[in-house]
Backbone as a chain_set.jsonl record, in Angstrom:
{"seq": "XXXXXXXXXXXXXXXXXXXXXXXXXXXXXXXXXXXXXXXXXXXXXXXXXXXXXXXXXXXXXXXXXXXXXXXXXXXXXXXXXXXXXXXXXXXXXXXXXXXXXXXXXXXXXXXXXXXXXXXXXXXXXXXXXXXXXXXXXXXXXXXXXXXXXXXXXXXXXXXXXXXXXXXXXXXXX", "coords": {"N": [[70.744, 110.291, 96.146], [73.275, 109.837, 97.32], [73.608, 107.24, 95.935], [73.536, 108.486, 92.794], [76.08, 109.811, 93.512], [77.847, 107.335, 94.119], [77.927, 106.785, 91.306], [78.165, 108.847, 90.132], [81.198, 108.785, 90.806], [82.429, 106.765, 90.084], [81.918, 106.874, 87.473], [84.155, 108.947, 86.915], [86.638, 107.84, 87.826], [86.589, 105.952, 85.806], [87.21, 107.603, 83.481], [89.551, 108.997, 84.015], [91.101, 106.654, 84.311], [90.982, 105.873, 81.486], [92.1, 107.625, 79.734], [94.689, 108.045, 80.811], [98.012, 107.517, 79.931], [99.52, 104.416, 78.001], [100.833, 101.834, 79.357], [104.281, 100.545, 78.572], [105.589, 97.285, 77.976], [107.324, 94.817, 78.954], [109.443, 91.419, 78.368], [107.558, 91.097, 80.721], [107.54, 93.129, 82.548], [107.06, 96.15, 83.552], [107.954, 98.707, 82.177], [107.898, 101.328, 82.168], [105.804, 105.129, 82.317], [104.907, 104.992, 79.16], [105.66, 107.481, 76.446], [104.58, 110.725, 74.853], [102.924, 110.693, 71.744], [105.389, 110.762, 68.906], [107.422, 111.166, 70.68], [110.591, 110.087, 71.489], [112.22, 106.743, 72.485], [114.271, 104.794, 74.198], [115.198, 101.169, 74.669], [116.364, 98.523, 76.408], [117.9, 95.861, 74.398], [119.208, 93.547, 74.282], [121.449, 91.837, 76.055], [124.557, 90.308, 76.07], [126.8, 87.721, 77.259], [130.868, 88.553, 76.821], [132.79, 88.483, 77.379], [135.269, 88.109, 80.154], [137.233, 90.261, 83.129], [139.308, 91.829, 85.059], [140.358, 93.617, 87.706], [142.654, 95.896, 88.951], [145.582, 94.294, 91.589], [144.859, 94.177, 94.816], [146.514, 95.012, 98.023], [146.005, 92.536, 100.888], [146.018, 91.714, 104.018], [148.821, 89.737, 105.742], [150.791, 87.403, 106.827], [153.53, 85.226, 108.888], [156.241, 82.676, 109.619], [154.221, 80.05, 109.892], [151.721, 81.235, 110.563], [148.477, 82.231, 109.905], [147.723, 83.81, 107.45], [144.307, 85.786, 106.542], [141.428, 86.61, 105.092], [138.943, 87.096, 105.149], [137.65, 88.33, 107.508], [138.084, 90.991, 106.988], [137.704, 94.475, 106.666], [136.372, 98.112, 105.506], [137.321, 100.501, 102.968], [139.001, 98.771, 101.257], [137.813, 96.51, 100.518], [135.597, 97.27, 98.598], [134.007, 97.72, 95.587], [133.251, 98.976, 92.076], [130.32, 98.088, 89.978], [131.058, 98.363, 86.629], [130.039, 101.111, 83.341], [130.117, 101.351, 80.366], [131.353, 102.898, 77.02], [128.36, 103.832, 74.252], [125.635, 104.963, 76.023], [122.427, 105.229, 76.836], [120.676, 106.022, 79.272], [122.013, 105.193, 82.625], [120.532, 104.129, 84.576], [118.446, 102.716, 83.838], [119.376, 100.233, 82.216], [121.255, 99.224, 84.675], [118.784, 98.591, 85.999], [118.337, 96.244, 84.334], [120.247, 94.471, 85.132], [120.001, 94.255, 87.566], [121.957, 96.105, 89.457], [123.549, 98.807, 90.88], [124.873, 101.309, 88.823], [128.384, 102.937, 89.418], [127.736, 103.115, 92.442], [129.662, 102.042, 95.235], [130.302, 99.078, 96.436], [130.53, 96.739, 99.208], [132.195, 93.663, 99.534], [133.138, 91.024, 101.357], [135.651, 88.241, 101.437], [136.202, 84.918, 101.584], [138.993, 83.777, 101.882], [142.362, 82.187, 102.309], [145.209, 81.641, 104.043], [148.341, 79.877, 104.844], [151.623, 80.874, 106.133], [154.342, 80.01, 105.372], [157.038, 78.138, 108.008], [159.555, 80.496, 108.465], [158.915, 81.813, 106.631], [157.639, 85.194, 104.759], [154.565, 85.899, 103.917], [151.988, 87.797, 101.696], [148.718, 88.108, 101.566], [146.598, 88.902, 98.379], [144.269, 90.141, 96.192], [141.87, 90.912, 94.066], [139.144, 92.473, 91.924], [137.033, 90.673, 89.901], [135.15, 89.976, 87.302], [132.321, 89.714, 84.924], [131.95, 90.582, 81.537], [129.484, 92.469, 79.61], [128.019, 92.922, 76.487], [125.924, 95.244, 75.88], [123.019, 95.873, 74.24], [120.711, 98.617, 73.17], [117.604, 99.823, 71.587], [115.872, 101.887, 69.591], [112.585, 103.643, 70.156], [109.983, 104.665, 68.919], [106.843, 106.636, 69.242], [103.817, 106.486, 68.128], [100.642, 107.257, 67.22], [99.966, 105.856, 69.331], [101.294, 103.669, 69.911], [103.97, 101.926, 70.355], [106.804, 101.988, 68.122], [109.536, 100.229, 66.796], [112.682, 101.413, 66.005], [114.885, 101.166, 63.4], [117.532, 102.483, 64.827], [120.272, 101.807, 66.933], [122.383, 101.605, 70.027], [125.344, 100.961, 71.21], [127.107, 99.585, 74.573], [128.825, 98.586, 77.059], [128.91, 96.483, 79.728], [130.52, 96.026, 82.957], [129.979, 93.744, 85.26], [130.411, 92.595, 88.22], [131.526, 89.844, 89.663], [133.356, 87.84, 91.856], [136.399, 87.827, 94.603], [139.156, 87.997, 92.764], [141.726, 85.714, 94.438], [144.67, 85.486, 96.136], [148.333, 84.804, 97.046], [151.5, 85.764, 98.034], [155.288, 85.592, 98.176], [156.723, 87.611, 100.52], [159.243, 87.372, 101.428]], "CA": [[71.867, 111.208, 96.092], [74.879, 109.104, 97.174], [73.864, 106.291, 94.61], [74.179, 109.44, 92.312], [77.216, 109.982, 94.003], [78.477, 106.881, 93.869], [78.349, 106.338, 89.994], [79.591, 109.951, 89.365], [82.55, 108.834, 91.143], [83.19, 105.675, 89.52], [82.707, 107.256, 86.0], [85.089, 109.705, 86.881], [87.484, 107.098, 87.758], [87.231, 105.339, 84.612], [87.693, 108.24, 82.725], [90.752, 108.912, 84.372], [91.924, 105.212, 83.937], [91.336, 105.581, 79.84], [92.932, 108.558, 79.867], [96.26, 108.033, 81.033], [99.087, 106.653, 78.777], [99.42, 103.138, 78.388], [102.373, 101.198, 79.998], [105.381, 99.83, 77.737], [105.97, 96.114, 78.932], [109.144, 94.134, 78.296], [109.763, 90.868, 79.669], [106.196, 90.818, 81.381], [107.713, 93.698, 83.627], [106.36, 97.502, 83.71], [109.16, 99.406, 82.41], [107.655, 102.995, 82.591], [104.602, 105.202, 81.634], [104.592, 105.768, 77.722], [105.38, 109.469, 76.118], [103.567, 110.972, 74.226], [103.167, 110.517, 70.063], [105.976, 111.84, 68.169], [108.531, 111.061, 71.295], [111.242, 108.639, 71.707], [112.57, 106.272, 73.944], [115.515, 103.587, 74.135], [114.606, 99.895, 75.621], [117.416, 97.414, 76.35], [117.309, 94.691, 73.568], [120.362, 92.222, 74.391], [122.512, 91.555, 77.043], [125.202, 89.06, 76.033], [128.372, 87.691, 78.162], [131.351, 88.48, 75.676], [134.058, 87.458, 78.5], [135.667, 88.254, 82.077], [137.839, 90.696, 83.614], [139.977, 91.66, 86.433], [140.888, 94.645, 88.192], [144.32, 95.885, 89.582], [145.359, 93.525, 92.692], [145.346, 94.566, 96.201], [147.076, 94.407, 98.881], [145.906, 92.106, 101.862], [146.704, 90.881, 105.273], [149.895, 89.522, 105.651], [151.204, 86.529, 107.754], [154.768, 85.068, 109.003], [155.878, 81.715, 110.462], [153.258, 79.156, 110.024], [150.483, 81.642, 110.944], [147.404, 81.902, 108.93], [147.165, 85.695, 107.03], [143.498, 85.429, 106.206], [140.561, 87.759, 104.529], [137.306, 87.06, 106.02], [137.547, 89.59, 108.728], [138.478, 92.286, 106.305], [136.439, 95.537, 106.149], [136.67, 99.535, 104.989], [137.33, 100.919, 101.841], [139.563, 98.221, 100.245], [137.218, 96.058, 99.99], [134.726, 98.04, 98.052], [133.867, 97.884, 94.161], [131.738, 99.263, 91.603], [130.134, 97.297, 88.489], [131.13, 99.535, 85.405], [129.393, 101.013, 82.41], [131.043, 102.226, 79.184], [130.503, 103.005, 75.295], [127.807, 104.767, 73.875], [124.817, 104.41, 76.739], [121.587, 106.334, 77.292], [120.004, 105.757, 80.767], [122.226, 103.872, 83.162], [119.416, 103.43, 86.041], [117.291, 101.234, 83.01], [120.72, 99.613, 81.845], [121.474, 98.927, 85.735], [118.292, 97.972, 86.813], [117.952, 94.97, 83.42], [121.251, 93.501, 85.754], [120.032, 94.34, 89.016], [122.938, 96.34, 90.342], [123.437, 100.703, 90.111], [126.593, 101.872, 88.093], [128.751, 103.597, 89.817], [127.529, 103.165, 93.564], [130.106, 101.452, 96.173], [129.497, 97.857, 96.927], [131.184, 96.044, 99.621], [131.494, 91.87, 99.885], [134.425, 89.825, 101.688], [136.56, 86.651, 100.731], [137.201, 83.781, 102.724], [140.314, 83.01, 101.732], [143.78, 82.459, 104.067], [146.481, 80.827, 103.343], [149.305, 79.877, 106.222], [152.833, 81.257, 105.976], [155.573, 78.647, 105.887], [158.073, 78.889, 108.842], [160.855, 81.567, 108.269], [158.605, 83.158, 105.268], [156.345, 85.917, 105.431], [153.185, 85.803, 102.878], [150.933, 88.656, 101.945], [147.221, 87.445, 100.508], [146.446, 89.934, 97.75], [143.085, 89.988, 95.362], [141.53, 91.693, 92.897], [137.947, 91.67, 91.243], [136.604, 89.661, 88.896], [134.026, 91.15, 86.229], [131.211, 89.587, 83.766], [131.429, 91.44, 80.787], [128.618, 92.047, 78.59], [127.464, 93.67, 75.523], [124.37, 95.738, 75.22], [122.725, 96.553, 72.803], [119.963, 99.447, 73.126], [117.022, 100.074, 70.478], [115.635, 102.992, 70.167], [111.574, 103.516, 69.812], [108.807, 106.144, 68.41], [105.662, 106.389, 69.4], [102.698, 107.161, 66.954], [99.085, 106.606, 67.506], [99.799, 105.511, 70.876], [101.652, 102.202, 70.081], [105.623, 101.74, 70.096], [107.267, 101.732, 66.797], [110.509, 99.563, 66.789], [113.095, 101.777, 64.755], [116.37, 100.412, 63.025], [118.392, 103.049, 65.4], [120.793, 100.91, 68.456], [123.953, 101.689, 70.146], [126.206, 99.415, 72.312], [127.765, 99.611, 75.729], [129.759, 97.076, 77.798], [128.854, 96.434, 81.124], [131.46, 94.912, 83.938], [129.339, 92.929, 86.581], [131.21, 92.35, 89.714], [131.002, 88.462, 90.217], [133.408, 87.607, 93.072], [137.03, 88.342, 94.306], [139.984, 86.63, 92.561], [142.141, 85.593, 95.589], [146.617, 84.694, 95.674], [149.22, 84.886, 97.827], [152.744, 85.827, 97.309], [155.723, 85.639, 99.229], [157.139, 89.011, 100.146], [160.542, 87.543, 101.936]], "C": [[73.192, 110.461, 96.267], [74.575, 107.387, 96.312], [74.325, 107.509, 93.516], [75.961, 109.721, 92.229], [78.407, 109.268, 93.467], [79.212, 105.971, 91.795], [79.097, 107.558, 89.598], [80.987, 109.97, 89.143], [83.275, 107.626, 90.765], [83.326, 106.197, 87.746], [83.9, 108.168, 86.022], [86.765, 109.108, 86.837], [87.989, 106.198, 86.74], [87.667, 106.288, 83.617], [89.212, 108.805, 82.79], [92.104, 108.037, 84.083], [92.115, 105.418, 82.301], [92.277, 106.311, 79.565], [94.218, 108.788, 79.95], [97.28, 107.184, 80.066], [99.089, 105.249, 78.961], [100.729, 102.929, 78.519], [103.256, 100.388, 78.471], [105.803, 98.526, 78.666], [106.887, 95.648, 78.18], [109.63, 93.003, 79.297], [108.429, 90.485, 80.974], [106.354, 91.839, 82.77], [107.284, 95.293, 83.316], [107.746, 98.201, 83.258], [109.108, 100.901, 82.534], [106.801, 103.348, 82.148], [105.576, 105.746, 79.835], [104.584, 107.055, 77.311], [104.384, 108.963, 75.209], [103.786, 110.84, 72.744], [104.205, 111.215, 69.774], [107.298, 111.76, 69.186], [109.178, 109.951, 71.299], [112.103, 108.317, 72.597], [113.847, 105.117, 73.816], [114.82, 102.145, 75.506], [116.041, 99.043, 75.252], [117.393, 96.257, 75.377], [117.778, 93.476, 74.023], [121.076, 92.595, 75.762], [123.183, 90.632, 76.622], [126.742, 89.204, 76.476], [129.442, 87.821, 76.997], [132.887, 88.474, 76.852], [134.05, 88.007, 79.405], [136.843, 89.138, 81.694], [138.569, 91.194, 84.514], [140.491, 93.147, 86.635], [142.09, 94.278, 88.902], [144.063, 94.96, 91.2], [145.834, 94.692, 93.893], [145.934, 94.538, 97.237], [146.228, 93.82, 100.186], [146.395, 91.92, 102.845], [147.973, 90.361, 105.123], [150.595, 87.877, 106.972], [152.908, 85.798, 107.505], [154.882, 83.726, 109.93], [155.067, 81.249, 111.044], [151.949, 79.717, 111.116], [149.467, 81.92, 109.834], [147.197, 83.643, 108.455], [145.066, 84.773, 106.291], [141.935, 86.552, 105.675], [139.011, 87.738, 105.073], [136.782, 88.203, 107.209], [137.548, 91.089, 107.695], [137.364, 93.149, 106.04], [137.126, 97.021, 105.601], [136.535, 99.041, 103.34], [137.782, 99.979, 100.794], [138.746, 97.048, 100.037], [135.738, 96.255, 98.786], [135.076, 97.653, 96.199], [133.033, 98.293, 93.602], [131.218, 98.307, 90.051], [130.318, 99.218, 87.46], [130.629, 99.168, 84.089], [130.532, 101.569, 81.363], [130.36, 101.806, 77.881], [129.361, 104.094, 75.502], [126.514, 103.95, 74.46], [123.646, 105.487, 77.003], [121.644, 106.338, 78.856], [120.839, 104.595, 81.962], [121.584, 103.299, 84.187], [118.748, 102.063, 84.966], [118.458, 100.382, 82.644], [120.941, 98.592, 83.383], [120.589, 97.765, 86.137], [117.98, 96.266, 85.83], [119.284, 94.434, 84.005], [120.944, 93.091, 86.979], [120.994, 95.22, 90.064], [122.732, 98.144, 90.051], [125.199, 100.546, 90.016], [127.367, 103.31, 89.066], [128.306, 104.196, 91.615], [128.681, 102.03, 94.24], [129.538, 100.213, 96.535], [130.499, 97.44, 97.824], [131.288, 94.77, 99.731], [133.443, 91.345, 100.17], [134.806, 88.949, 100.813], [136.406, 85.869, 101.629], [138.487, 82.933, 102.271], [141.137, 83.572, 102.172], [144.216, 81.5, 103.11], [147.503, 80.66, 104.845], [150.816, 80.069, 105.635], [153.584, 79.859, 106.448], [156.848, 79.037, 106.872], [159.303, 79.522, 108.178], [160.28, 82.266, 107.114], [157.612, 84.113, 105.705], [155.404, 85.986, 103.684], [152.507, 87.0, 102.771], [149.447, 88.28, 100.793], [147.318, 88.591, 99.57], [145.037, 89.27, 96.676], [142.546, 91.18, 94.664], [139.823, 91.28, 92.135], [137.764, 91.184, 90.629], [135.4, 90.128, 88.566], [133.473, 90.023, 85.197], [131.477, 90.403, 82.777], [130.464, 91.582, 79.604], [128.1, 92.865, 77.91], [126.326, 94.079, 75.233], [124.253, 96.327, 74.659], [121.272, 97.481, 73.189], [118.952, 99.641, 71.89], [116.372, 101.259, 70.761], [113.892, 102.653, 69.461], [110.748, 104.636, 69.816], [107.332, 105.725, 68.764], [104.71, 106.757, 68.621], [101.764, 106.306, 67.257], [98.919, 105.637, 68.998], [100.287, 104.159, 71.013], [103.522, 102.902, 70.118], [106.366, 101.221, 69.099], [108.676, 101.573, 67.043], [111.489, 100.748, 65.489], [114.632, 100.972, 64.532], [117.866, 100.954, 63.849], [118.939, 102.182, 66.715], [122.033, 101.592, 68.63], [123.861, 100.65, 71.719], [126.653, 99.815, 73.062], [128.418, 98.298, 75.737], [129.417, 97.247, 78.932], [129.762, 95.12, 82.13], [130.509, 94.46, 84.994], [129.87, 92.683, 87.54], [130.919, 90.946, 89.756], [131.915, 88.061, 91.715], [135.175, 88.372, 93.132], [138.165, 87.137, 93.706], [141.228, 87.101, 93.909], [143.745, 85.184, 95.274], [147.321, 84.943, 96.624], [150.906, 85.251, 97.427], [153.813, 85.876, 98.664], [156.405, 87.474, 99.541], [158.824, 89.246, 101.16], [161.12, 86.41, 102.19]], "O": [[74.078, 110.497, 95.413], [75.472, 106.548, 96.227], [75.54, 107.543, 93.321], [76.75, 109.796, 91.287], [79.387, 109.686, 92.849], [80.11, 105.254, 91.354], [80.174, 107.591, 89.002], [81.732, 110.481, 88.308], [84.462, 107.424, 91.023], [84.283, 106.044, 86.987], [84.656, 108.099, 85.053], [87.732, 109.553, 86.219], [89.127, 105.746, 86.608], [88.52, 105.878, 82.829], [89.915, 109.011, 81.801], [93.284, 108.275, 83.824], [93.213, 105.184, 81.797], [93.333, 105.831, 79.152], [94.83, 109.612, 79.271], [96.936, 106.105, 79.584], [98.682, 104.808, 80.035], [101.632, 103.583, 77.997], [102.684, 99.796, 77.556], [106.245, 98.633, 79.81], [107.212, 95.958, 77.034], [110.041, 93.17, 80.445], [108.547, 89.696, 81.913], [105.696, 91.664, 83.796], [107.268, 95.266, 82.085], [108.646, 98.206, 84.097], [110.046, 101.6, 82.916], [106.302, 102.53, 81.376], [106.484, 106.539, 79.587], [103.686, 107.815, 77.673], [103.778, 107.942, 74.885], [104.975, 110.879, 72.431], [104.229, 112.35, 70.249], [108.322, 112.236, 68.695], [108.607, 108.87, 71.149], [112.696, 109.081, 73.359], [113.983, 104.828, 72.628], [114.288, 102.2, 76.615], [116.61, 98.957, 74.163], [116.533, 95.473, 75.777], [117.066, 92.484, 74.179], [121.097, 93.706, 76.292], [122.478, 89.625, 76.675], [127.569, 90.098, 76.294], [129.069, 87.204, 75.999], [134.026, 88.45, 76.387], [133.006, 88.537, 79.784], [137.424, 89.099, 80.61], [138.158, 90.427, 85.384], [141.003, 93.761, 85.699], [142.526, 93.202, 89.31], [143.009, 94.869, 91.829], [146.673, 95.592, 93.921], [145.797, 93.357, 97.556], [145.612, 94.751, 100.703], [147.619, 91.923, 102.714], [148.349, 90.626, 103.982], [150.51, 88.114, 108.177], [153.47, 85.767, 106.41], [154.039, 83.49, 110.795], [154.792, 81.488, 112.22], [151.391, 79.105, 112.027], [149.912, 81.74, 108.7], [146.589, 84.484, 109.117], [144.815, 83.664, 105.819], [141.742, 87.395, 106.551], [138.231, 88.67, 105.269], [135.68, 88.656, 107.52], [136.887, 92.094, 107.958], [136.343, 92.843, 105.423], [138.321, 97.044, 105.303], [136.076, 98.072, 102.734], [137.319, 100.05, 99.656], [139.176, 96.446, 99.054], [135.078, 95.322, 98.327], [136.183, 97.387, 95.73], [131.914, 98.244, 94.113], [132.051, 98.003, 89.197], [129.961, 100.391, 87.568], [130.568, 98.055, 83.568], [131.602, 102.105, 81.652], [129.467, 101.009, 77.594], [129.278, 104.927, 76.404], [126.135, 102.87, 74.006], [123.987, 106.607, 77.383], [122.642, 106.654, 79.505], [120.432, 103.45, 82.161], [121.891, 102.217, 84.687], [118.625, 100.87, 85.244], [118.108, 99.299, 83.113], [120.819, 97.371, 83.292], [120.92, 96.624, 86.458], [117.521, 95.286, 86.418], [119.693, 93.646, 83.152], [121.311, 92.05, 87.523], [120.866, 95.102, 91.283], [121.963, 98.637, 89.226], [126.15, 100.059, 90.628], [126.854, 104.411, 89.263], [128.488, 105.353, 91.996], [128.577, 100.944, 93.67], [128.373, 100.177, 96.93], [131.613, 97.708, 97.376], [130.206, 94.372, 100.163], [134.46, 91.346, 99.475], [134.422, 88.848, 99.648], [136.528, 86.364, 102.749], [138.764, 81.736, 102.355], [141.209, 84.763, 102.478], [143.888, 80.913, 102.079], [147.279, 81.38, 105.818], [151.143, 79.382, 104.667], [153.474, 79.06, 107.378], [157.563, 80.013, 106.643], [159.949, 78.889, 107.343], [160.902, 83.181, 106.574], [156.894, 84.001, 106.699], [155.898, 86.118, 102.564], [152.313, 87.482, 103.887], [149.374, 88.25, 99.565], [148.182, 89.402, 99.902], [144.902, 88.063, 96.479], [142.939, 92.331, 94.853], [139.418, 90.144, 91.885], [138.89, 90.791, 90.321], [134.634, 90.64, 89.383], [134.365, 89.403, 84.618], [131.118, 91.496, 83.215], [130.627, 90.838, 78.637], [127.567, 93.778, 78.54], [125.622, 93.477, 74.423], [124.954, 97.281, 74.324], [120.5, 96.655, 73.677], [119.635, 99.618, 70.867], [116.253, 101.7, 71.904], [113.711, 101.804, 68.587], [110.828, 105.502, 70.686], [106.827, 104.622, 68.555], [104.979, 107.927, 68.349], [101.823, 105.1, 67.494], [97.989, 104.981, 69.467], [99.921, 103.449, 71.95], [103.986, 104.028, 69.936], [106.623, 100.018, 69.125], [109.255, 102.567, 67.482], [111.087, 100.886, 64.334], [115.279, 100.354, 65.377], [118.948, 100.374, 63.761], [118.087, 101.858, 67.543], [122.685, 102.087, 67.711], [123.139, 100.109, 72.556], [126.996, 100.935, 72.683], [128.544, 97.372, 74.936], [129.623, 98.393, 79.332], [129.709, 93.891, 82.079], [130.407, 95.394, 85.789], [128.902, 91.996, 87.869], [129.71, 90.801, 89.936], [131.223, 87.966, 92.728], [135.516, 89.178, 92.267], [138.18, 85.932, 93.959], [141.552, 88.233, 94.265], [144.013, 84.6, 94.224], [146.623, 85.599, 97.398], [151.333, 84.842, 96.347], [153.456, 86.1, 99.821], [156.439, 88.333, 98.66], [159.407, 90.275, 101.502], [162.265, 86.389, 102.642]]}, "num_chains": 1, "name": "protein.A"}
């Protein structure tokens, strides 16, 4: 009886296993289960760097007679950024996650850069982000007979990456 048992319950398990959709891989990584025939899906094709960019500058710390204004300490809101998406984009979690980062979530990350005010001036640091930008390209795909049919349909985005901050000083007297 529980040999019985135990084969009922392993065929059951393989039938289960055939059964279920097969995985779409990309990259040697799992990217989701498979619809069903007749549905379609978009897969990332390209990513390519097509230059850099910079956001508006900020204001920093500030220093006066040969004291050091400096950014390393700095926290809250102004240090915060988000990587940005744009163009014509399906899914930005699958977009996101082929960078590693989520669109449109808050990131925070310091500087270490200072600078020292020259006696009788006063200095204020100021910075601004600095952005990757890169062109993706999207394909779109059909399923029939249970495989993934490549079609000639793509559209493009741009994605900004956050890489670090750009850093300057100015005098302000």
């Amino acid at each position: 009886m529980k040999r019985s048992l135990k084969v009922l319950s392993m065929l059951l398990f393989i039938i289960l296993l055939i059964s279920n959709n097969s995985l779409v891989y990309a990259d040697d990584e799992v990217i989701f289960r498979a619809p069903s025939d007749g549905a379609t899906f978009w897969q990332v094709e390209s990513k390519t760097l097509v230059g850099t960019s910079y956001g508006s500058y900020r204001n920093g710390p500030q220093a006066s007679n040969g004291i050091t204004a400096s950014m390393s300490k700095m926290t809250g809101t102004s240090i915060q950024y988000q990587h940005v998406l744009s163009g014509n984009y399906g899914d930005k979690l699958k977009i996101g996650n082929s960078f590693g980062v989520t669109f449109g979530k808050n990131y925070s990350q310091t500087s270490s850069f200072s600078h020292t005010a020259p006696k009788n001036r006063t200095i204020r640091l100021r910075y601004r982000p600095y952005y990757n930008k890169y062109k993706v390209v999207e394909r779109q795909y059909t399923r029939l007979d249970g495989k993934s049919i490549k079609t000639n349909t793509t559209r493009t985005s741009y994605a900004e990456i956050f890489q670090n901050w750009d850093c300057t000083w100015i005098y302000i007297n």
